[in-house]
C-alpha positions as CSV (number, residue, x, y, z in Angstrom):
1,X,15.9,-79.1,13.6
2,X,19.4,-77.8,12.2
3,X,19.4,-77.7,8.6
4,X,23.1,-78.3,8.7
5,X,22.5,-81.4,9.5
6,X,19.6,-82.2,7.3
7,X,21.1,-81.4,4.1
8,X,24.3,-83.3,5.9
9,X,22.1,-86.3,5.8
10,X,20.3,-85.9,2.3
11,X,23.4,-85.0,0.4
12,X,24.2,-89.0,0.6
13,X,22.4,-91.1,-2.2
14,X,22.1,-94.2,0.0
15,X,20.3,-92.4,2.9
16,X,18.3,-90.8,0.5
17,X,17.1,-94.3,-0.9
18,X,16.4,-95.2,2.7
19,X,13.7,-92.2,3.1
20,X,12.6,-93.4,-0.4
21,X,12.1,-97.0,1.2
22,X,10.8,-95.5,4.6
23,X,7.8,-93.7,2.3
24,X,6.2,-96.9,2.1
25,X,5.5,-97.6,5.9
26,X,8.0,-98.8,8.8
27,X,10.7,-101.2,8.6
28,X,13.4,-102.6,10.5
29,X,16.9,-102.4,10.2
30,X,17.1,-105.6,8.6
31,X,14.4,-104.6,5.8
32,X,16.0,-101.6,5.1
33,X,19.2,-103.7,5.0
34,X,18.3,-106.5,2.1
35,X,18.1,-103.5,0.1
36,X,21.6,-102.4,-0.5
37,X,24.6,-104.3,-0.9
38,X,26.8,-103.1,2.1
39,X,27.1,-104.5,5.9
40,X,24.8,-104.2,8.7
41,X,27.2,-101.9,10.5
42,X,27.2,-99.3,7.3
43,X,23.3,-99.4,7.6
44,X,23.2,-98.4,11.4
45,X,25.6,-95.6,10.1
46,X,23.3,-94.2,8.0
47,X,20.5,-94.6,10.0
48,X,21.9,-92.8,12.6
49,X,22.6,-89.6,10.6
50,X,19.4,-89.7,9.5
51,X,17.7,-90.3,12.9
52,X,20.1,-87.0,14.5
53,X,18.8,-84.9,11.8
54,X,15.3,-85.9,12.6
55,X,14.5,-86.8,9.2
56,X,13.5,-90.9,10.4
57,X,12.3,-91.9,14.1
58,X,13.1,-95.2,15.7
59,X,10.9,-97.5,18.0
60,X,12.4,-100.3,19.5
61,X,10.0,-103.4,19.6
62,X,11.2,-106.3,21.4
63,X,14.5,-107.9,19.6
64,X,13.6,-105.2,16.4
65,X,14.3,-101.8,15.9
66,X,11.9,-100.2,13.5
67,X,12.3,-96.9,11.4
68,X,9.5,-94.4,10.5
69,X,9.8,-91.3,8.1
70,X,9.3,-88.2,10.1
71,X,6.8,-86.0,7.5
72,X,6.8,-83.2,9.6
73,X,10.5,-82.5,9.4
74,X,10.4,-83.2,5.8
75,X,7.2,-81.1,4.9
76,X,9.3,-78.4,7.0
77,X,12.5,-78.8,4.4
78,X,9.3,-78.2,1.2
79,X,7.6,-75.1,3.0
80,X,11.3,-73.7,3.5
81,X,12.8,-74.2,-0.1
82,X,9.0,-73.3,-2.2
83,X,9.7,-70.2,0.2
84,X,12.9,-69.8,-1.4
85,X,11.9,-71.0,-4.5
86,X,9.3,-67.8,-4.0
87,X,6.6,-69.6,-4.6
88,X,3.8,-69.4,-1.3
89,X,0.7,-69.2,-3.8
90,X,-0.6,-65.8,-2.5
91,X,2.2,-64.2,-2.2
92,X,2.6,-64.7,-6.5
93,X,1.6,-61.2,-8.4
């Protein structure tokens, strides 16, 4: 995982929704979609950055493509900025 391009990919409001949607369980393109006012072809855009910075996987299911959070890049991104913050529970004085 490069963080480069996983703060690339959270920095925009609208993929940031979509992980907000994706929380919930899997959806297809089209789900995701209804939710925002702005074509099908803008959608695939933004699920593509967020699928090459590993933050959403994709299963293709006969004529559907679905979308799935991936928690384990994003608990990744929490341990790395509580380390920052300087927060690791034991390591506190």
């Amino acid at each position: 995982m490069s963080f480069a391009e996983t703060f690339k990919a959270l920095s925009d409001p609208v993929r940031r929704e979509i992980l907000v949607l994706l929380k919930g369980g899997r959806m297809s393109a089209g789900e995701i979609g209804s939710h925002f006012d702005m074509t099908g072809a803008t959608i695939s855009y933004h699920l593509s950055v967020l699928k090459k910075a590993d933050l959403v996987w994709e299963t293709k299911e006969k004529n559907f493509v679905y979308y799935e959070l991936n928690t384990s890049v994003v608990e990744e991104i929490m341990v790395w900025l509580s380390e920052l913050r300087g927060g690791h529970g034991n390591d506190e004085v």
